[in-house]
matplotlib code that plots the C-alpha trace (Angstrom):
import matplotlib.pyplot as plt

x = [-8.1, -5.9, -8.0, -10.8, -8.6, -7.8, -11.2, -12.1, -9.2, -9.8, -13.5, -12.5, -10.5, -13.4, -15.5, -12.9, -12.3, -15.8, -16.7, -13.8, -14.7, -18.2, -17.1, -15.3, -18.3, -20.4, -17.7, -17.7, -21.0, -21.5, -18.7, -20.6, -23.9, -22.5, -20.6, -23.7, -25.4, -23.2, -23.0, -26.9, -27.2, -24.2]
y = [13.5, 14.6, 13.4, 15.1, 18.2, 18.2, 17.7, 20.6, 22.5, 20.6, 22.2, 25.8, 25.7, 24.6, 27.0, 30.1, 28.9, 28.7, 32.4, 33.6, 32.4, 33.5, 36.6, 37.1, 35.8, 38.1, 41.0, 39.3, 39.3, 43.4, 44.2, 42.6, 43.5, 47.1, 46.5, 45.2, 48.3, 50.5, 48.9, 48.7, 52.8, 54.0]
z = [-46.1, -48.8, -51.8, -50.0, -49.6, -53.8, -54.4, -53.0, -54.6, -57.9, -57.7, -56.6, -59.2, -62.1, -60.2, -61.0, -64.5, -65.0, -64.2, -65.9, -69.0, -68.2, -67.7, -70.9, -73.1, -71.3, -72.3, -75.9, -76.9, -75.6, -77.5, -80.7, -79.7, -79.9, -83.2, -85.0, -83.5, -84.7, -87.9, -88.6, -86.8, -89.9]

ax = plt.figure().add_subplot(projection="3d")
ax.plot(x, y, z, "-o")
ax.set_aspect("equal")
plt.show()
């Protein structure tokens, strides 16, 4: 029950690290695209 319990918690946790990251490439990559943009527009 307990191993089952940390799986589950061991895989919540993956999930949540997963979009974070996600979520700061994503935020990454607009901040470049709109750098380059800017860059090419000057």
């Amino acid at each position: 029950m307990d191993s089952c319990k940390s799986g589950i918690t061991k895989h919540a946790a993956i999930v949540a690290t997963t979009a974070f990251y996600r979520r700061v490439e994503n935020g990454l990559h607009h901040t470049f695209t709109i750098t380059i943009r800017q860059l090419f527009s000057a």
